[in-house]
C-alpha positions as CSV (number, residue, x, y, z in Angstrom):
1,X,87.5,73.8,83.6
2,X,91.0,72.8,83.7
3,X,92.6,71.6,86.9
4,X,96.5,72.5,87.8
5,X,98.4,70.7,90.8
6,X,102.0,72.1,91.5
7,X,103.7,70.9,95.1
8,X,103.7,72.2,98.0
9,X,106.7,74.3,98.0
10,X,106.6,75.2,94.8
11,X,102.9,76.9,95.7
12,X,104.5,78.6,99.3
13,X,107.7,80.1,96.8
14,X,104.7,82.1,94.6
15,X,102.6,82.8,97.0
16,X,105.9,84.6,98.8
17,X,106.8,86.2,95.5
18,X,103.1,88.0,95.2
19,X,103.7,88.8,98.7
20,X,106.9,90.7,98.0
21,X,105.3,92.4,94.9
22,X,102.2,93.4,97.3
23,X,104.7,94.9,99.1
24,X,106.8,96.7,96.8
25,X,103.8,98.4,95.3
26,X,101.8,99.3,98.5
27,X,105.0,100.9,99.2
28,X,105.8,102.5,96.1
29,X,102.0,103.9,96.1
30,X,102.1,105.0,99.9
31,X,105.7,106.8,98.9
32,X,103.8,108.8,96.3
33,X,100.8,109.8,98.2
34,X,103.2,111.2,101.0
35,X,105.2,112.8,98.3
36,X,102.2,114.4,97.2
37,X,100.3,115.2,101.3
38,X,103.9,116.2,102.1
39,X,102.9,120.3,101.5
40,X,99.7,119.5,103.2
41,X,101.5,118.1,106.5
42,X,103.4,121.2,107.7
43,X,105.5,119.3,110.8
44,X,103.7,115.9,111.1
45,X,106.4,112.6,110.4
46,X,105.4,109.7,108.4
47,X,106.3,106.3,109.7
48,X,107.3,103.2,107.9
49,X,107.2,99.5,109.0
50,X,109.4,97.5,108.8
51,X,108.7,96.1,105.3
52,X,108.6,99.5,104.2
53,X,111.8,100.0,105.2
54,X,113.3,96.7,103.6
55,X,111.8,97.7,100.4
56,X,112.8,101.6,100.0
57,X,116.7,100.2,101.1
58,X,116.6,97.3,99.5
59,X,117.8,95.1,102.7
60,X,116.4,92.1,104.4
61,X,114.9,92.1,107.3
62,X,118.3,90.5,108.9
63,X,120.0,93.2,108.0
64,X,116.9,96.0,109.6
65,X,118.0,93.9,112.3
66,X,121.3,95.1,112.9
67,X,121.1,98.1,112.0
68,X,118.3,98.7,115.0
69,X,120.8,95.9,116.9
70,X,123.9,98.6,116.3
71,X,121.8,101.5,116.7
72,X,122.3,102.9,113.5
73,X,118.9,103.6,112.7
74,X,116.0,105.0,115.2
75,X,112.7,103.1,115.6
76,X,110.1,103.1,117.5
77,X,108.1,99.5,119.1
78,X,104.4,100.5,118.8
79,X,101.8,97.8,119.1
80,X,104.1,94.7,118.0
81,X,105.5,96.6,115.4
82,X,109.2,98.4,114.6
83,X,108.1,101.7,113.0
84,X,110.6,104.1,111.7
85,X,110.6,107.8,110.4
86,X,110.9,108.3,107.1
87,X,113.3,111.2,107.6
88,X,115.5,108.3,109.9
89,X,115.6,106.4,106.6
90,X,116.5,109.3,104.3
91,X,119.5,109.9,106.6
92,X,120.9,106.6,107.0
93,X,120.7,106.8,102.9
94,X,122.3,110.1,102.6
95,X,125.2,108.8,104.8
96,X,125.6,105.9,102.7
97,X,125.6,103.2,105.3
98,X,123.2,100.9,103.3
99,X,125.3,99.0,100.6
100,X,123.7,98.0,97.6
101,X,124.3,94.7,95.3
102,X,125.9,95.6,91.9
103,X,122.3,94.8,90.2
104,X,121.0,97.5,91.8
105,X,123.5,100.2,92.6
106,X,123.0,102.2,89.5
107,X,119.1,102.4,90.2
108,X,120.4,102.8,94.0
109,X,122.3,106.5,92.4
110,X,119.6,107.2,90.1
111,X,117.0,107.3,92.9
112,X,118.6,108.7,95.8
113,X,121.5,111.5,94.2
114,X,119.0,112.8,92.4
């Protein structure tokens, strides 16, 4: 058996990493099984956490912050937890008030002009 040390830090930057990439693909999986229960769910809403929301918009959670802080997106506090509706999200896409980077702005149009 082969033994590896790596520091501190250097241990807490992947463990965030596979964190964020948990995250990404949870997401990306729960975003496809509403896609696909949507036509089974006449009028019920899907909600999204917060890290949801980061990931679909591509913004840090400092900047989920303001736009709850400048009430530009709805939420909702339910049991120590922002939750938002996914239609909320959809609209503050459609209106373009999310910016995107430069790396990303042409997955940005690909995804959400479609």
């Amino acid at each position: 058996m082969e033994v590896i040390t790596i520091e501190s830090k250097a241990f807490q930057e992947l463990m965030l990493k596979i964190e964020q990439l948990h995250s990404y693909f949870r997401s990306f999986a729960q975003a496809k099984e509403n896609r696909e229960n949507r036509g089974n769910r006449d009028n019920r809403e899907v909600w999204l956490d917060s890290r949801a929301v980061c990931d679909r918009l591509n913004i840090s959670t400092r900047t989920l912050y303001r736009l709850r802080k400048e009430r530009l997106i709805a939420y909702s506090f339910v049991r120590g937890q922002y939750r938002f509706k996914e239609s909320d999200v959809e609209k503050i896409v459609n209106e373009r008030l999310v910016v995107a980077n430069p790396e990303t702005l042409d997955e940005f149009r690909q995804i959400f002009q479609r």
